[in-house]
C-alpha positions in Angstrom: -54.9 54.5 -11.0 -52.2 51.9 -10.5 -52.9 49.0 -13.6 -52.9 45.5 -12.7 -50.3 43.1 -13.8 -50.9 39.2 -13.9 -48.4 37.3 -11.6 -47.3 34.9 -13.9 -43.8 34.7 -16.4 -44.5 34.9 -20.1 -41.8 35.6 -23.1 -42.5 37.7 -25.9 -43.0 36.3 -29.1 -38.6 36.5 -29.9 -37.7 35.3 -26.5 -38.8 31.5 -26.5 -36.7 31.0 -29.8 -33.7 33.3 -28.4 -33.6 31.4 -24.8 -34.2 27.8 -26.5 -32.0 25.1 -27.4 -31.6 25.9 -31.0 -29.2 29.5 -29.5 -27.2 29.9 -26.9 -25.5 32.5 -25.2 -22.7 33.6 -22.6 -23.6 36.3 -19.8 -20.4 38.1 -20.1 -19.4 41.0 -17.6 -20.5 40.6 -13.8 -22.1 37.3 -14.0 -23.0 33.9 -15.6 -26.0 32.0 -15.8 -25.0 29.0 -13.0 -23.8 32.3 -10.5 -27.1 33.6 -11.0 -29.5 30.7 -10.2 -27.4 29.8 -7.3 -27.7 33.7 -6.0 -31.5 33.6 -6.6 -32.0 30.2 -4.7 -29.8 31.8 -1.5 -31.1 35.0 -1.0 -35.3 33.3 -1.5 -35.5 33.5 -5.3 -34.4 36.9 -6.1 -31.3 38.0 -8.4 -29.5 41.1 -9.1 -30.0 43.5 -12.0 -26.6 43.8 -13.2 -24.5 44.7 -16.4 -23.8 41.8 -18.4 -22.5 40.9 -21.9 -25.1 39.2 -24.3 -24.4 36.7 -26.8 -27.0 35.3 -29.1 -24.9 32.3 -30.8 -26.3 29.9 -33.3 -25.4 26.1 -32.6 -24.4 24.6 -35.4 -23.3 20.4 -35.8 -19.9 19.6 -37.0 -17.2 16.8 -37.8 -13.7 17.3 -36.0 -11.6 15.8 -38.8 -8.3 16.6 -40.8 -7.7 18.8 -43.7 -6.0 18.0 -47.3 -7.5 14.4 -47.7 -5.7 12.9 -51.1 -6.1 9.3 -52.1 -2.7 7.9 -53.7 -2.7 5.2 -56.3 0.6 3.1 -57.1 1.8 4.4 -60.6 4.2 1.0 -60.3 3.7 -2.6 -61.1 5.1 -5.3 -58.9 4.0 -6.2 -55.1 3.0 -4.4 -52.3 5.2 -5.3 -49.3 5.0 -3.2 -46.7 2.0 -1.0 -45.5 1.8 2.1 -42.7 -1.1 1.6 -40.3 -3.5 3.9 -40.0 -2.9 7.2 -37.9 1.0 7.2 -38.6 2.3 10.5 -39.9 5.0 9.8 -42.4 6.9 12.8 -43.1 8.9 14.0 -46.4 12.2 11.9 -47.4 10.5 8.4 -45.6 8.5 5.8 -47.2 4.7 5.7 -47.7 5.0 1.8 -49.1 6.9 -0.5 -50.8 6.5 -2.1 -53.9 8.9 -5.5 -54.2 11.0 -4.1 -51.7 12.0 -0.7 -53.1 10.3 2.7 -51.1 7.3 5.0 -52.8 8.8 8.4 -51.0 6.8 11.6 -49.7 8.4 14.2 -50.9 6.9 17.8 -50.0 5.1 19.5 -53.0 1.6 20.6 -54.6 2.1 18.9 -57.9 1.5 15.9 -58.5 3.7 13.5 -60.3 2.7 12.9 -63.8 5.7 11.6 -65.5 9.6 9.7 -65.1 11.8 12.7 -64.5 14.8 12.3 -66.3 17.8 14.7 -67.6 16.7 17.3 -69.9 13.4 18.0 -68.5 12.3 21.2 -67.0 9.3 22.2 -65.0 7.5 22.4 -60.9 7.9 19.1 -60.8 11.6 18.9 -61.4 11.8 21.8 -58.8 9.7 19.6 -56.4 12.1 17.1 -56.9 15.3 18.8 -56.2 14.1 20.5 -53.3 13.1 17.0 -52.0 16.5 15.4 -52.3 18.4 19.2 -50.7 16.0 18.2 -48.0 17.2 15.1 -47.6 20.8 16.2 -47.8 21.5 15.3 -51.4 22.4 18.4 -52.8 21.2 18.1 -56.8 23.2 22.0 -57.7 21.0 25.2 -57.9 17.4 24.2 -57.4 16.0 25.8 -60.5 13.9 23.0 -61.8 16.2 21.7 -64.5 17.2 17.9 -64.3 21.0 18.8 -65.4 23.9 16.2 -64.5 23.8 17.5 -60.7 20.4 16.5 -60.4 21.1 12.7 -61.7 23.5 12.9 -59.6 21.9 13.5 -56.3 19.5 10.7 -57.9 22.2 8.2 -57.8 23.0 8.6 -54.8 19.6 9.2 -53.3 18.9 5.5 -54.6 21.9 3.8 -53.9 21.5 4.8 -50.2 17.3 3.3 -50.5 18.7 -0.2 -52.0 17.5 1.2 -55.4 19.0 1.0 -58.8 20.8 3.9 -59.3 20.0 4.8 -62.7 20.0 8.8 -62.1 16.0 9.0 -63.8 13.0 8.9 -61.3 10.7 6.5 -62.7 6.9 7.0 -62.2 5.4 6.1 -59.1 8.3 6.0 -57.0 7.6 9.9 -55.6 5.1 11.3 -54.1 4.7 14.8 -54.3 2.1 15.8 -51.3 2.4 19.0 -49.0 3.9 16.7 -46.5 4.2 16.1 -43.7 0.9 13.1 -44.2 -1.2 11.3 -41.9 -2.5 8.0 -42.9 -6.3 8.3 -43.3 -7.4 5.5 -44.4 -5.2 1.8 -46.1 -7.2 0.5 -49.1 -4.6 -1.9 -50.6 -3.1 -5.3 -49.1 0.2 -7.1 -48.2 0.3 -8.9 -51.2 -1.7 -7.5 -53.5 -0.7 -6.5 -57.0 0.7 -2.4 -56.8 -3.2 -1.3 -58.6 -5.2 1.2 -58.0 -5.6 3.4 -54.8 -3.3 2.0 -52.0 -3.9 4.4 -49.0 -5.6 8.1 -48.5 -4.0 10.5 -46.6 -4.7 14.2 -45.0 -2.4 17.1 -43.6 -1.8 16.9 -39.8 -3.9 20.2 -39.5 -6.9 19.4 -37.4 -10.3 21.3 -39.0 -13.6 21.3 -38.2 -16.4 21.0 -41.1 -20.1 22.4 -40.8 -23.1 22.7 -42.7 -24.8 25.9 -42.7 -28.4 26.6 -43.9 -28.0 29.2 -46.7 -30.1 31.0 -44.9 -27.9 31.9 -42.3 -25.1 32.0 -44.7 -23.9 35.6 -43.6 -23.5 34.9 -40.3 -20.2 32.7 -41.5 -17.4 35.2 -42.1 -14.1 33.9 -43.0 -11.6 35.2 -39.9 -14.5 35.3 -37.3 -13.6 33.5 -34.0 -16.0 31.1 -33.0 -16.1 28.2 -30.1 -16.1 24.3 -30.5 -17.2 22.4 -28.3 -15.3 19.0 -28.4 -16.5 15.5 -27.8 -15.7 15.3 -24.3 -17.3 18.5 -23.4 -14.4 21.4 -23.0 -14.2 24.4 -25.3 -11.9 25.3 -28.1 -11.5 28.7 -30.0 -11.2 28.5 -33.6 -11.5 30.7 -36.6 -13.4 30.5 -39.9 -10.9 29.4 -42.7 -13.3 29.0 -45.9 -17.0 29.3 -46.3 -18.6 27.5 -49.2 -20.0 29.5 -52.4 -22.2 27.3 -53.3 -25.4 25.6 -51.7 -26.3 22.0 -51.8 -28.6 20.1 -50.4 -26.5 16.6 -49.7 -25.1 16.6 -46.0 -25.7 17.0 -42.3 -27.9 19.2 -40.9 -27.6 22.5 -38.2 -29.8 23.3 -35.1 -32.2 20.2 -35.7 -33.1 21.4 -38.9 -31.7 18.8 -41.8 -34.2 20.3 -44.3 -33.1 23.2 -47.2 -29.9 24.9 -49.2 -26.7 24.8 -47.1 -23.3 25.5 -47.5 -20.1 24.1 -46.1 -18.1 25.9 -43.6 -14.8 24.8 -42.4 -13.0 25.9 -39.1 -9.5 25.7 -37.8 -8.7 25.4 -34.5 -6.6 27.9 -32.3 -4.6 25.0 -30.6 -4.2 21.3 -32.5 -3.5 20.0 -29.0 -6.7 20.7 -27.9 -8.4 18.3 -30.3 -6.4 15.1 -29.6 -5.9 12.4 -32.5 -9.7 11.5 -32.9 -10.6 12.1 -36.6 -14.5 12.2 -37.8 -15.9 12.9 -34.3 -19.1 15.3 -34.2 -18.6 18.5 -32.7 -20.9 21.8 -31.9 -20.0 25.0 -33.2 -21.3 28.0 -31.7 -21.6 30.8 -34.1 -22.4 34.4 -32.9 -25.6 35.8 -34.3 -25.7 39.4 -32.3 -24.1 40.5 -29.1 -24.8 43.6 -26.8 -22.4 44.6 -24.4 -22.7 46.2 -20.8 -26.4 46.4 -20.8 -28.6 45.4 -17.2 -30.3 42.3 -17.4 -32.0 40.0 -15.1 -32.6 36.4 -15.6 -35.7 35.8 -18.2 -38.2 34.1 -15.6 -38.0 37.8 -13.5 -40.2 39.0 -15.8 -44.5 38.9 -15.6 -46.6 40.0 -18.2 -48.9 43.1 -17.6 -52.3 42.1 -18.3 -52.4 45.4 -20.2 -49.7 44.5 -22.6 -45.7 44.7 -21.7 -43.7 43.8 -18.9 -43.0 44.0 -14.9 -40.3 43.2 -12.7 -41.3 42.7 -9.0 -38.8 44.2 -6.9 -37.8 42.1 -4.0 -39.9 44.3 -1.3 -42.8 43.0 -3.3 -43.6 46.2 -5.8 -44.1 45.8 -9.1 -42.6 47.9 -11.6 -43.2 48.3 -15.4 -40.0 47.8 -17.5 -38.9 47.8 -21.4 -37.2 44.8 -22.3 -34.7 45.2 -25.4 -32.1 42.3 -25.9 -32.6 38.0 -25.2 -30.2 36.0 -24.8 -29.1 32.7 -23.0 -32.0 32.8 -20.6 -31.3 37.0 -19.7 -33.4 39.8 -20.9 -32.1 43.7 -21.1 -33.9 45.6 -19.5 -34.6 49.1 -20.7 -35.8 52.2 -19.0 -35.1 54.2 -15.5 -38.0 52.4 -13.8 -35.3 49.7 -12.4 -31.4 50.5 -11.4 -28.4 48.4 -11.9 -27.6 47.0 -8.1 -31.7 46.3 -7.6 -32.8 42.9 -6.4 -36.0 41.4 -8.3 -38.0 38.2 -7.8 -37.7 35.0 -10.0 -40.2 32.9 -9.8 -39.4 29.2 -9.6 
């Protein structure tokens, strides 16, 4: 005795949560989702069992930004004269600002400046220094970060050539040592106003994206794993995991609607830098993968009725309805398990 099914779509318990809007998912393989409905509404509502690739991808909200932010005070007293504007990228050997006239200068370097470098000092900073000035093409002798009579004299000249005194000693405040080149974040100082306090905040040119996991889904962020961003005007970049935060907090944005709970930061970098533009703090998805199965048959979600009886049918497109395992949701497809159905069958979708 054939059992009766009910002719009506239902999803098990998983499957509303898997097909939602919290997770979504590519149909890889043979087909997509738009190639699908659009085969379904030609032939009168039916679609092909076919072998497809399933992702099951957690959306996650970002901020497209830049890494390396650093805020830079002025370590000298007089005036500030001139300012960059926001945006420019000032690159090792030019000017960040002036103070009365006279440059502060990027040079390239991790240390920051803490003292006047003068003859008979040693240290990074001296190294940072003397690669600075070969890079500008005043050779200061063997770069071995001692300030020996080569050095002041690649000073010398280095500051004749800026309109500076050339005293041969770097006074406080007149380098910068940042890994350069820098974009201008953000101007906090005036025209005008006294050289005090932060003047301007600057980041790397590397474009990152930053995301707030819940803790919960913590392990699901592995540093080198690819993942897609989808920009602000809608188009896709690929991007990698760079660092994933050790330690929860609860301050921040939220993911997937839920702003509630332990998260950690995650921060991405983008395949190509082109891809992002210039904008800086725009929000941005991120579309991390959960669980994938490859080559498996799967028909659209809303094929499937529930058997009054428990499971679930497919109706073939002749009209016959056939009991099927379901294994795998994702994006709004089901795998379908079993030898009841064949890959190549047509089933019913109900609109």
């Amino acid at each position: 005795m054939r059992r009766r099914v009910a002719a009506a779509v239902a999803l098990p318990a998983g499957a509303a949560a898997l097909a939602g809007a919290l997770l979504v998912a590519t149909g890889g393989g043979s087909g997509t989702d738009g190639g699908t409905r659009a085969e379904a509404r030609s032939t009168g509502a039916t679609a092909t069992v076919r072998r497809r690739t399933l992702v099951d991808r957690l959306r996650v909200d970002g901020t497209l930004g830049y890494a390396g932010r650093r805020t830079l005070a002025s370590g000298l007293r007089g005036t500030i004269t001139t300012l960059p504007h926001g945006g420019q990228v000032v690159r090792p050997g030019h000017a960040l600002f002036t103070v009365d006239g006279d440059p502060v200068v990027l040079m390239d370097g991790t240390l920051p400046a803490y003292r006047p470098l003068r003859r008979g000092l040693l240290g990074r900073d001296v190294t940072q220094l003397e690669r600075g000035l070969a890079a500008a093409g005043y050779g200061p002798g063997t770069v071995d970060g001692t300030y020996d009579a080569d050095t002041a004299a690649a000073v010398r000249a280095w500051q004749h050539d800026r309109g500076m005194r050339a005293t041969g000693e770097v006074e406080l405040g007149r380098v910068a040592f940042l890994p350069g080149p820098r974009r201008i974040a953000a101007v906090d100082a005036e025209l005008g106003a006294p050289a005090s306090g932060p003047v301007l905040a600057t980041t790397s040119t590397r474009r990152t994206v930053t995301v707030r996991v819940a803790a919960a889904d913590q392990s699901l962020a592995v540093r080198g794993d690819r993942v897609r961003v989808e920009l602000p005007d809608g188009r896709f970049a690929s991007g990698r995991i760079a660092t994933v935060g050790r330690v929860a907090t609860t301050d921040g944005g939220g993911a997937s609607g839920d702003d509630t709970g332990p998260r950690v930061t995650v921060t991405i970098t983008l395949r190509s830098a082109s891809a992002a533009g210039r904008t800086d703090q725009a929000p941005v998805s991120v579309e991390v993968v959960r669980a994938a199965r490859r080559n498996v048959r799967s028909v659209p979600v809303q094929a499937l009725v529930a058997r009054t009886g428990g499971g679930y049918a497919v109706q073939r497109a002749d009209g016959r309805l056939v009991a099927v395992g379901v294994g795998f949701f994702a994006g709004g497809y089901v795998e379908l398990t079993g030898r009841a159905v064949r890959e190549g069958d047509r089933v019913r979708v109900p609109r």
